[in-house]
Backbone bond lengths (Angstrom), bond angles and torsions (degrees), N, CA, C in turn:
res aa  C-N    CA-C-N  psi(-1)  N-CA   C-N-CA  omega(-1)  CA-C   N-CA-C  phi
1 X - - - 1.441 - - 1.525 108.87 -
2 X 1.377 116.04 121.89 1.232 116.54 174.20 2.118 122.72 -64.25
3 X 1.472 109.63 165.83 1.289 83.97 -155.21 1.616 100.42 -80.37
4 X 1.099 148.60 178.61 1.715 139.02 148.62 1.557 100.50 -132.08
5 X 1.807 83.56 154.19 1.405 93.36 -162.15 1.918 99.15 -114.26
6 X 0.574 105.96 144.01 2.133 118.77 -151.73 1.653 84.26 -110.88
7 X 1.561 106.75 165.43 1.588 108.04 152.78 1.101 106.58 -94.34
8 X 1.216 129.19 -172.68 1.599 152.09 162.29 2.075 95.72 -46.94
9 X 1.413 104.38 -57.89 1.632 109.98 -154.16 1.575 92.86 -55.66
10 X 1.461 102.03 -46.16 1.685 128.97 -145.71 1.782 84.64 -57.23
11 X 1.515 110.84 -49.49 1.563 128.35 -165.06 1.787 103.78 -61.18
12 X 1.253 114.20 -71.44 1.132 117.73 170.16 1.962 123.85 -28.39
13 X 1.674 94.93 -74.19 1.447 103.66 170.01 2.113 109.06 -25.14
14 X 1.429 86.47 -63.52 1.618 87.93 -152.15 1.903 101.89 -78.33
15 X 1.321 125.64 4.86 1.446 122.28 165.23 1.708 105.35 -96.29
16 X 1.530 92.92 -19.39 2.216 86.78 164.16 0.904 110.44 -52.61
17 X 1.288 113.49 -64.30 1.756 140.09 -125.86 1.793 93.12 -85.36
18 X 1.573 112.63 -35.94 1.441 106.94 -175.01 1.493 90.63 -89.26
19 X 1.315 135.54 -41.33 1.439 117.91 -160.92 1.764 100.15 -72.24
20 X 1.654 136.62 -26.12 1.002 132.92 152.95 1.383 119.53 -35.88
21 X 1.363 107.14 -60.82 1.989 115.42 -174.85 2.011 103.03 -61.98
22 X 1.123 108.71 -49.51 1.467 112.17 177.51 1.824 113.79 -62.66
23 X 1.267 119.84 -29.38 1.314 103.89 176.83 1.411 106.63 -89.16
24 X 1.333 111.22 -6.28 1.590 93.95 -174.40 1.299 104.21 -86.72
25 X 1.742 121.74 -16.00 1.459 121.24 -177.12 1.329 110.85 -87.91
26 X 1.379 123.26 -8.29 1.389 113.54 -169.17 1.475 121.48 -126.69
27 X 1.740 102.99 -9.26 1.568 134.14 165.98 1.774 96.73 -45.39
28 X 1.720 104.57 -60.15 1.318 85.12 172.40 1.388 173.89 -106.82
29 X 1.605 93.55 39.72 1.305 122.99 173.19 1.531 133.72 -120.46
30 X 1.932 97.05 20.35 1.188 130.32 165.09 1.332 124.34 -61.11
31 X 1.270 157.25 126.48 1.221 154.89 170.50 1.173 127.22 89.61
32 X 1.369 123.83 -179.05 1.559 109.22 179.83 1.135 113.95 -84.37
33 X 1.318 134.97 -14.50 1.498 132.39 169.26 1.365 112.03 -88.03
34 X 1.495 122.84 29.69 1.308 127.07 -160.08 1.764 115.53 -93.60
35 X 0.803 139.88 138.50 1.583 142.90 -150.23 1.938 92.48 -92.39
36 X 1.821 94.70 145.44 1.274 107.09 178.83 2.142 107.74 -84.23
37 X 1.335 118.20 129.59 1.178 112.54 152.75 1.386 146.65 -81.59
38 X 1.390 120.78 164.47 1.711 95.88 173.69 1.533 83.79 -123.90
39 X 1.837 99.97 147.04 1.710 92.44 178.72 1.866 93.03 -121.78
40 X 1.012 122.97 124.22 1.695 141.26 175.62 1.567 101.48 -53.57
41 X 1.200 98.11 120.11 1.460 90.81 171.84 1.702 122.89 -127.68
42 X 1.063 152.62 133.76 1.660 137.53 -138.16 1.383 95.45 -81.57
43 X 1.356 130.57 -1.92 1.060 149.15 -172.80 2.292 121.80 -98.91
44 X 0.734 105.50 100.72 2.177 90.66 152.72 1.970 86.20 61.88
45 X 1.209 110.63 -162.06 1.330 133.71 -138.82 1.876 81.53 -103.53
46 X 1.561 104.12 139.23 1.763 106.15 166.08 1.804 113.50 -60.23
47 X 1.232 95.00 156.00 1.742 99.98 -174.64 1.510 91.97 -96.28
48 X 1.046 121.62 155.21 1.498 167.70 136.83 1.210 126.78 -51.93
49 X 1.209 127.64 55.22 1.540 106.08 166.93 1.597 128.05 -145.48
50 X 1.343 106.37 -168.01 1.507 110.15 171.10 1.060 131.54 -109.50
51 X 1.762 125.01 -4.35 1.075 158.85 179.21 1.550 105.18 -57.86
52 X 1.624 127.99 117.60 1.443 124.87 176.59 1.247 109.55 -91.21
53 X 1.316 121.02 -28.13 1.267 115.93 175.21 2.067 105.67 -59.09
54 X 1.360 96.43 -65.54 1.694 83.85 177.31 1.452 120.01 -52.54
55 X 0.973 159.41 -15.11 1.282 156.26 35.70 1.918 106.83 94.34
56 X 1.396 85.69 -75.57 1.611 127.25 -171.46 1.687 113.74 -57.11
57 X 1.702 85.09 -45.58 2.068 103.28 -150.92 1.678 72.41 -83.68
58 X 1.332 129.78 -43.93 1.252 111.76 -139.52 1.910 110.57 -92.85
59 X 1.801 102.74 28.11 1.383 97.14 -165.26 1.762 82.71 -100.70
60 X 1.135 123.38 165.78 1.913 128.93 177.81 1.388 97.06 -141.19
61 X 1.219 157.18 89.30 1.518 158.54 69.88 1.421 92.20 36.47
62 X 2.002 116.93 116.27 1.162 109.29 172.05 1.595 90.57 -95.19
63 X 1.338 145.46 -16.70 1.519 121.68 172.63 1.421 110.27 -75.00
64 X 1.349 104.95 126.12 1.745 111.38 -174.49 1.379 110.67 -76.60
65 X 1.249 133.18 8.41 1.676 119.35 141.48 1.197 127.33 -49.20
66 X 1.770 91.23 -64.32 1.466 103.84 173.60 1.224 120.52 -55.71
67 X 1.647 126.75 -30.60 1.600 111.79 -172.41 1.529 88.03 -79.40
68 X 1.230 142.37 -59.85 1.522 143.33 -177.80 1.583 94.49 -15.23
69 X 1.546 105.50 -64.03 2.009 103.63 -162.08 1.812 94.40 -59.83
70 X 1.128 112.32 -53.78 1.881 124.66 -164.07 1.889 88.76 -32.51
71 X 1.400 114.44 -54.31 1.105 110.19 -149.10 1.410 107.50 -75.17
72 X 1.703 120.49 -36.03 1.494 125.78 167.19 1.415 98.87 -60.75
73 X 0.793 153.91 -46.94 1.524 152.27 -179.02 1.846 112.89 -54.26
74 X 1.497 104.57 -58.66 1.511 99.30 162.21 1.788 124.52 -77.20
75 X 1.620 109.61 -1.93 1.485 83.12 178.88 1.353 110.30 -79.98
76 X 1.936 122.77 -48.55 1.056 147.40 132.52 1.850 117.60 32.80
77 X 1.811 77.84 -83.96 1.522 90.09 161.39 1.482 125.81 -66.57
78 X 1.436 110.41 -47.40 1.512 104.29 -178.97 2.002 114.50 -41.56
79 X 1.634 93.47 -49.95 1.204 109.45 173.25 1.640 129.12 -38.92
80 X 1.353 104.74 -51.31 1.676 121.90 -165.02 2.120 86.93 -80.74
81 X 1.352 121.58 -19.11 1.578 125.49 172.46 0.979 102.16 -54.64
82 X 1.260 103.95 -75.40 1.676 113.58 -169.50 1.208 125.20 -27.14
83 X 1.685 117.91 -52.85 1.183 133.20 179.84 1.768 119.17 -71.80
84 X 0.945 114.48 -3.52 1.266 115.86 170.05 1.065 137.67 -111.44
């Protein structure tokens, strides 16, 4: 993928717009009263879980800004996992 160069606004807009789509997918499998998902996989039987991070990995944004932000957004998180 070649590189592209965004403005500042262009940058902002599109880390809303995904951190909007990502909290609404992962808001609800927050807490202990938090709802189970199923995530489709092209693969074997759908997964099961409550996990937001899996949740997270398994969203694909075909505009490659947005997958660019998806992925700072899941390393981030993967990161702040680890530590806890």
């Amino acid at each position: 993928m070649a590189n592209v160069v965004v403005s500042r606004e262009q940058l902002q807009e599109a880390f809303r717009e995904v951190a909007a789509i990502e909290d609404s997918t992962v808001a609800i499998t927050a807490g202990p009263r938090g709802k189970t998902e199923g995530i489709n996989k092209p693969y074997g039987a759908p997964e099961i879980t409550k996990d937001g991070y899996k949740e997270m990995e398994g969203k694909k944004p075909e505009k490659p800004l947005h997958a660019a932000k998806v992925r700072t957004i899941a390393q981030s998180a993967s990161q702040c996992n680890d530590k806890v």
